[in-house]
KETORBA-649380 format. One line per 2 residues: their letters; for each residue x, y, z of C-alpha. Coordinates in steps of 0.05 Angstrom, whole numbers, always signed. Layout:
BEGIN
a> X:Y:Z  ...
END
This chain:
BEGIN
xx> +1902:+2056:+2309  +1838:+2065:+2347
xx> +1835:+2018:+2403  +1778:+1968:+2406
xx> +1746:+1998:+2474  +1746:+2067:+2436
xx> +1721:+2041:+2378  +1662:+2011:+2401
xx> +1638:+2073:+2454  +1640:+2107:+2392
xx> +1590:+2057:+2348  +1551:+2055:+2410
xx> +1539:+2125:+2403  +1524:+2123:+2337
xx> +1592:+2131:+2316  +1615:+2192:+2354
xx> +1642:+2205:+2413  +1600:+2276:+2447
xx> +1641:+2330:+2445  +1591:+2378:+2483
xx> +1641:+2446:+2483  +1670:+2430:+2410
xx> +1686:+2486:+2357  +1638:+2457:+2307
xx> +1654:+2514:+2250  +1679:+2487:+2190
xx> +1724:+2527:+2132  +1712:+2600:+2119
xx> +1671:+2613:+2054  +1723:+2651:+2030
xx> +1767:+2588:+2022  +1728:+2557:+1970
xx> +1737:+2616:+1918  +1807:+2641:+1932
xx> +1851:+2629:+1880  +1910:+2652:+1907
xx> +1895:+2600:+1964  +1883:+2539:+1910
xx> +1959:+2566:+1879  +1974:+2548:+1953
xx> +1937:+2491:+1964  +1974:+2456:+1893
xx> +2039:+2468:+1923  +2034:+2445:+1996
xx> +1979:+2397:+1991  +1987:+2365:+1922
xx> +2062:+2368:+1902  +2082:+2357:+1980
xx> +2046:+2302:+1992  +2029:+2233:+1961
xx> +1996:+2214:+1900  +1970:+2139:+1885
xx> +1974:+2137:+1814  +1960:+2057:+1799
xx> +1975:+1984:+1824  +2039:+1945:+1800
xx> +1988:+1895:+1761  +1968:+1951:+1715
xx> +2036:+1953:+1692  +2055:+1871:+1690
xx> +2114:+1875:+1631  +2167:+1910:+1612
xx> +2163:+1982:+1576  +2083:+1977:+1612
xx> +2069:+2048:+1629  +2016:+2095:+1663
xx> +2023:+2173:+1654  +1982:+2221:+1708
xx> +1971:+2293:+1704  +1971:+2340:+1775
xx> +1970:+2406:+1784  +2009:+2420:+1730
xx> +2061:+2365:+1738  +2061:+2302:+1694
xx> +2081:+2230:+1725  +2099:+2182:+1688
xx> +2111:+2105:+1720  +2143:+2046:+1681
xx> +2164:+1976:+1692  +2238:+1975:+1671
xx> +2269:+1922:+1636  +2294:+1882:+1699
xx> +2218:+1893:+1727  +2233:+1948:+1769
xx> +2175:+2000:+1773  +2205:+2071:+1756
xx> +2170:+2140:+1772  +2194:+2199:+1728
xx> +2174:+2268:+1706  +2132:+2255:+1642
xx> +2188:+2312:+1609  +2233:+2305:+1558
xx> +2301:+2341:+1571  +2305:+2378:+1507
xx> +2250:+2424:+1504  +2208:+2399:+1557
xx> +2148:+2354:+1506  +2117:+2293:+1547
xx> +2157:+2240:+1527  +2094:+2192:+1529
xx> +2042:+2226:+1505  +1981:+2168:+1521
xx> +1953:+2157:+1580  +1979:+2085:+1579
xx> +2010:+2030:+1536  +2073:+1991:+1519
xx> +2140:+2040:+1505  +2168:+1961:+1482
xx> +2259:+1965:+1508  +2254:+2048:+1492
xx> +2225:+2106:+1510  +2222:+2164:+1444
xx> +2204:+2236:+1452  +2147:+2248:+1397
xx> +2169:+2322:+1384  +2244:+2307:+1367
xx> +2263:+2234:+1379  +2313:+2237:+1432
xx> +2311:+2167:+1458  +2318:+2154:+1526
xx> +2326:+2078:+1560  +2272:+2038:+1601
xx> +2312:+2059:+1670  +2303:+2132:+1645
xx> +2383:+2141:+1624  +2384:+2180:+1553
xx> +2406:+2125:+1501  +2405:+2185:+1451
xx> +2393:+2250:+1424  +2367:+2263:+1351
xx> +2420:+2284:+1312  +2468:+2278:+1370
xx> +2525:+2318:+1323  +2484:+2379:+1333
xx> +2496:+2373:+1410  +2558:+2375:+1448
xx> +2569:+2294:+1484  +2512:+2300:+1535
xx> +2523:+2255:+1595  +2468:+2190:+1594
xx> +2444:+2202:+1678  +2455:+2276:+1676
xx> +2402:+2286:+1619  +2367:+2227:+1620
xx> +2290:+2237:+1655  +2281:+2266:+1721
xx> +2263:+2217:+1772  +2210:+2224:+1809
xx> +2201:+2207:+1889  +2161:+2138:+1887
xx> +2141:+2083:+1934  +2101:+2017:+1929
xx> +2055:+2003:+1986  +2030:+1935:+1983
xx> +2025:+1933:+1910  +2007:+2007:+1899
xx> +2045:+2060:+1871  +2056:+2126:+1898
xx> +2091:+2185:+1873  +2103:+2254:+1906
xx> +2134:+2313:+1861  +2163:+2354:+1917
xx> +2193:+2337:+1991  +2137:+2340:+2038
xx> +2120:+2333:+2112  +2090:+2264:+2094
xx> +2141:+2202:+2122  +2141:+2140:+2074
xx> +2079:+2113:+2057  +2089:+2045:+2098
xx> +2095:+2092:+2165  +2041:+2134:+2137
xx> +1995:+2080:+2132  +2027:+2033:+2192
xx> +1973:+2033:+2240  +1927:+1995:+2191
xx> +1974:+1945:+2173  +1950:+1885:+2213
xx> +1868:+1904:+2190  +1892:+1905:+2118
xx> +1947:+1839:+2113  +1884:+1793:+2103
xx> +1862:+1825:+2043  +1931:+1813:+2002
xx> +1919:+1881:+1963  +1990:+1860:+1931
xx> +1956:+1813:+1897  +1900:+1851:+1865
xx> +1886:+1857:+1786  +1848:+1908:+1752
xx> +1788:+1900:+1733  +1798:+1919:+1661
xx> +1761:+1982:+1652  +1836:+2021:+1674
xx> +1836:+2075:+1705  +1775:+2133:+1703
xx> +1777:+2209:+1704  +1715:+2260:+1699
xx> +1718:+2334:+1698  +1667:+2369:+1748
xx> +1657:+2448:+1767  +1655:+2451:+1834
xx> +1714:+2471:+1881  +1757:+2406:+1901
xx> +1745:+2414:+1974  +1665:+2409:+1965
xx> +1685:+2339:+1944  +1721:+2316:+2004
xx> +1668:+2357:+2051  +1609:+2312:+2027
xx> +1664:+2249:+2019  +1690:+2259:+2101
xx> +1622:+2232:+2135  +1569:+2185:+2134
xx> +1514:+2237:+2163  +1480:+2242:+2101
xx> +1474:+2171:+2091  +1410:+2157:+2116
xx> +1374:+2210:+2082  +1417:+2219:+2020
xx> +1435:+2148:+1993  +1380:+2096:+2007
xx> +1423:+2043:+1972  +1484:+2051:+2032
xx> +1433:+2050:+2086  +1400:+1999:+2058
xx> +1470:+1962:+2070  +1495:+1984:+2128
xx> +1438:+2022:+2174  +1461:+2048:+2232
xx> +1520:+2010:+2230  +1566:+2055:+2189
xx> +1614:+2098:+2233  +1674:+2154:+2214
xx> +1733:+2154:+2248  +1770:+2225:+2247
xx> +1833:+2234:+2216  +1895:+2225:+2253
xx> +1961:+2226:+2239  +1942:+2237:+2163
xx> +1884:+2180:+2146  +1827:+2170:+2172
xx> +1782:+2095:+2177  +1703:+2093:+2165
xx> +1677:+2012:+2172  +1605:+1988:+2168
xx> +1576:+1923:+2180  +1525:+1903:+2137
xx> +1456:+1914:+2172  +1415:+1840:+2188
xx> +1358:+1820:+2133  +1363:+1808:+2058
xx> +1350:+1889:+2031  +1299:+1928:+2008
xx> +1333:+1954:+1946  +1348:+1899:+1880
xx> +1429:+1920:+1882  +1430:+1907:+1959
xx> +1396:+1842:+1965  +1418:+1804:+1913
xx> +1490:+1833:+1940  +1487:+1797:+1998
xx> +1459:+1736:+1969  +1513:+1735:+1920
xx> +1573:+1751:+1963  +1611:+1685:+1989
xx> +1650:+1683:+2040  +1717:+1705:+2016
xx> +1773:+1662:+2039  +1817:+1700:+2097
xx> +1783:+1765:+2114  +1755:+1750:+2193
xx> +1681:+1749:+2217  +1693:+1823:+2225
xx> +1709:+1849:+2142  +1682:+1788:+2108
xx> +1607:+1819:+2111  +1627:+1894:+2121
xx> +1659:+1955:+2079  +1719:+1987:+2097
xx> +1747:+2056:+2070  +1818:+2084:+2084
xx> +1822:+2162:+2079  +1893:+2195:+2067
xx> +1903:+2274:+2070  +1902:+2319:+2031
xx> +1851:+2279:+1973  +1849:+2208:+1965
xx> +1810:+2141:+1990  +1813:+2074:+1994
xx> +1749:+2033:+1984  +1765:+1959:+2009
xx> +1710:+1912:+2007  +1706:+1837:+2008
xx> +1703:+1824:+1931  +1746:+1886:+1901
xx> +1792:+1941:+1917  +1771:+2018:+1894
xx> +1814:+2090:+1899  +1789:+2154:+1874
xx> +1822:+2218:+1884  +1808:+2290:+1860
xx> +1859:+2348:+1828  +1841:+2422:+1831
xx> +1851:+2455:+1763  +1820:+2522:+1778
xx> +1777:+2551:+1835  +1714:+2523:+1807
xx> +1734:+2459:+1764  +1762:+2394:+1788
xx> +1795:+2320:+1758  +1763:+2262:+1791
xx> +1799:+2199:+1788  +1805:+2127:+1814
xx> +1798:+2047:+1789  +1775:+1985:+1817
xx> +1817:+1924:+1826  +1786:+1841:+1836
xx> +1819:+1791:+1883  +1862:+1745:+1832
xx> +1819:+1679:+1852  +1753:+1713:+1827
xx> +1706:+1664:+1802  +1633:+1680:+1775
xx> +1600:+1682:+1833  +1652:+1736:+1867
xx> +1655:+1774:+1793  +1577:+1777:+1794
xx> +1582:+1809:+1874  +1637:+1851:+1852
xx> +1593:+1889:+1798  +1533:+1894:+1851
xx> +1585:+1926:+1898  +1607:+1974:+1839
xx> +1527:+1983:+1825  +1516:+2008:+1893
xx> +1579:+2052:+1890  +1566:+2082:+1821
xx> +1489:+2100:+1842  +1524:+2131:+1901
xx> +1573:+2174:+1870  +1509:+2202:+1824
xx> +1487:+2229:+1886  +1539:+2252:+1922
xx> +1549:+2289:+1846  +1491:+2330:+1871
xx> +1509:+2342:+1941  +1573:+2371:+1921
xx> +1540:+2419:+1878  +1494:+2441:+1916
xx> +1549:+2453:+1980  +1584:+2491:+1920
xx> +1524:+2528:+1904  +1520:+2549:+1970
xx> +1577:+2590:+1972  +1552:+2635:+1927
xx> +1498:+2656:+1970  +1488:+2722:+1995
xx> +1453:+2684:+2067  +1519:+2636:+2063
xx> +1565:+2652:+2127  +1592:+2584:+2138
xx> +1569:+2520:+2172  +1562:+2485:+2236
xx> +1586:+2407:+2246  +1552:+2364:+2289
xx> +1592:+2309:+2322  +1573:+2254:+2274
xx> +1616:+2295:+2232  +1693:+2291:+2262
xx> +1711:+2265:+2199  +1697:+2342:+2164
xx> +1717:+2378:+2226  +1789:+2338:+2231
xx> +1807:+2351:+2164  +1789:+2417:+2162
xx> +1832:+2420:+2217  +1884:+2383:+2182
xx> +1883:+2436:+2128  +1879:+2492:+2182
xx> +1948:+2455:+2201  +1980:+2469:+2132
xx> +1941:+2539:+2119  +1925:+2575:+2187
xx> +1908:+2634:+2154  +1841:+2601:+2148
xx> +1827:+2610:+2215  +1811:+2676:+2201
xx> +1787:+2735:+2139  +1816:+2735:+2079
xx> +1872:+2766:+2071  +1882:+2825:+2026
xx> +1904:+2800:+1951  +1977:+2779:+1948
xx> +1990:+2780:+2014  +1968:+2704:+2040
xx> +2024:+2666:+2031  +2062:+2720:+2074
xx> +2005:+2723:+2125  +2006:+2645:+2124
xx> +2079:+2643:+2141  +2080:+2686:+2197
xx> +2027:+2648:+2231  +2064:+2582:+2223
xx> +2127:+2615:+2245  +2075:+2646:+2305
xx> +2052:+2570:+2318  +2114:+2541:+2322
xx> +2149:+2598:+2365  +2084:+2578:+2411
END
């Protein structure tokens, strides 16, 4: 974790450290249309590295389920009938139909394949094939569903669908332990809308570029820097996340959402003098973030499916002693957030857009932006082919692995 004394040189410099003989390029244009590199990309980012899919609370009973579709693999996690939360391939062993076919509900003590009604047990154990004369005596464990590599982290639920260079999540998200215990997010509750998804065409990475810094914030979204001012501050990533905190700036707002925000907002019962006026987001590599403020808990995430289209996801979660003055603060918050996202829509279209341009030869970071320089370094970690051309066509995951064998020979 960031130490205090490091911390606050870097809000004093408007939250950056000066890093006066930096490489300030960011990822080759190239990168952004390759899909032979996205094939890449949903093998070593997606399937090799951790997925939040929900929070225990939106699955409080038995046979409770949420289903998730990435990159071509389908997740599906259930509360067993001992209240165990299970994580399994969303694939039937017969002939391979998603065994749940909604995107959540109540499977009640079974779980039934809709194509041929093999019936398989809550802990994922086959109870049954149809017409089990037809087949020879299948073992239960041996052809019952296909676990799935899962973790709970303080009441949310990960999943990762191949062995990755990732440790658990609790070491992956360690050093922000002691900042987050005061907010109880194993306590959390949805908020009842579930969980969201939207389709948008631009390529995936556009979405974290314009997601990594607060740059834009003064000029792009006058409801955030109405909040926070010059308060707001990115922290790179390291070690896999990344931290960006704001304050809230002094005065009662310009804009409706803002001021009656802060009139609104109580103090919430155990967050310090430093979080119980301020915003704090969590970033974890390769896609996802954390939005933790003092009335609700957010996530949102986004899946490639081709070079040019892209799954955003994420819910909100409220603190389980919300009354009606917290509920009303907590839709202000999501106000400000949702008039946000409209505009970062546009950003990350037009940065999209961009790449098509015959002028377009790549872009230049200044140091308020570590947060898009480190994790384009962070991908440059995984892919150091983009360091460089593109590669001729079918030859980049060779090229790739020579230079990591190169880099680790070094």
């Amino acid at each position: 974790m960031t130490n205090a004394n490091e911390r606050q040189a870097a809000q004093s410099n408007g939250g950056h450290t000066a890093r006066p003989h930096a490489d300030r390029a960011g990822l080759p244009a190239w990168s952004y249309f390759s899909a032979e590199l996205l094939e890449a990309e949903k093998d070593a980012l997606f399937r090799r590295h951790w997925q939040v899919i929900c929070h225990a609370s939106d699955i409080p009973a038995p046979g409770d389920f949420i289903t998730c579709d990435i990159v071509g693999d389908r997740a599906l996690i259930l509360r067993d009938g001992q209240g165990a939360i299970r994580a399994f391939h969303n694939l039937c062993r017969h002939r391979g139909s998603r065994v749940l076919g909604d995107e959540r509900g109540n499977c009640r003590n079974s779980i039934v394949c809709p194509f041929h009604g093999w019936v398989y047990n809550l802990d994922g154990t086959l109870r049954q094939a149809a017409q089990p004369g037809s087949l020879p005596d299948l073992d239960p464990v041996e052809w019952g569903l296909k676990p799935l590599e899962s973790e709970v982290w303080n009441g949310f639920v990960f999943v990762r669908f191949q062995p990755g260079p990732q440790p658990p999540v609790a070491a992956l998200m360690a050093r922000w332990e002691a900042e987050l215990s005061q907010y109880r997010l194993d306590r959390l509750l949805p908020d009842g809308k579930g969980v969201w998804s939207d389709e948008v065409r631009v390529n995936w990475k556009c979405i974290r570029d314009v997601d990594n810094e607060g740059y834009h914030v003064p000029m792009a979204h006058p409801g955030l820097d109405d909040l926070f001012g010059r308060n707001y501050f990115d922290e790179p990533f390291r070690e896999g996340t990344a931290r960006s905190y704001s304050r809230f700036r002094p005065g009662d707002g310009r804009l409706w959402s803002v001021r009656n925000y802060k009139k609104i907002l109580p103090e919430v019962d155990g967050l310090d003098a430093d979080h119980r006026r301020a915003w704090l987001y969590l970033g974890v590599f390769p896609n996802f973030v954390f939005g933790i403020y003092p009335d609700s808990v957010i996530f949102y995430q986004e899946f490639p499916v081709e070079v040019g289209r892209t799954i955003q996801r994420g819910a909100c979660y409220r603190r389980p002693d919300e009354d009606r003055r917290l509920r009303a603060a907590r839709y202000l918050s999501g106000r400000i957030d949702r008039i946000t996202s409209r505009e970062d829509e546009m950003l990350t279209q037009w940065t999209w857009e961009a790449a098509f341009s015959s002028a377009y030869d790549g872009v230049i970071l200044s140091d308020l932006e570590t947060g898009v320089k480190s994790y384009h370094d962070a991908l440059r970690g995984v892919f150091p082919v983009l360091t460089g051309p593109e590669p001729a066509p079918g030859t980049l995951l060779a090229r790739n692995a020579a230079l990591c064998d190169a880099a680790t020979a070094n």
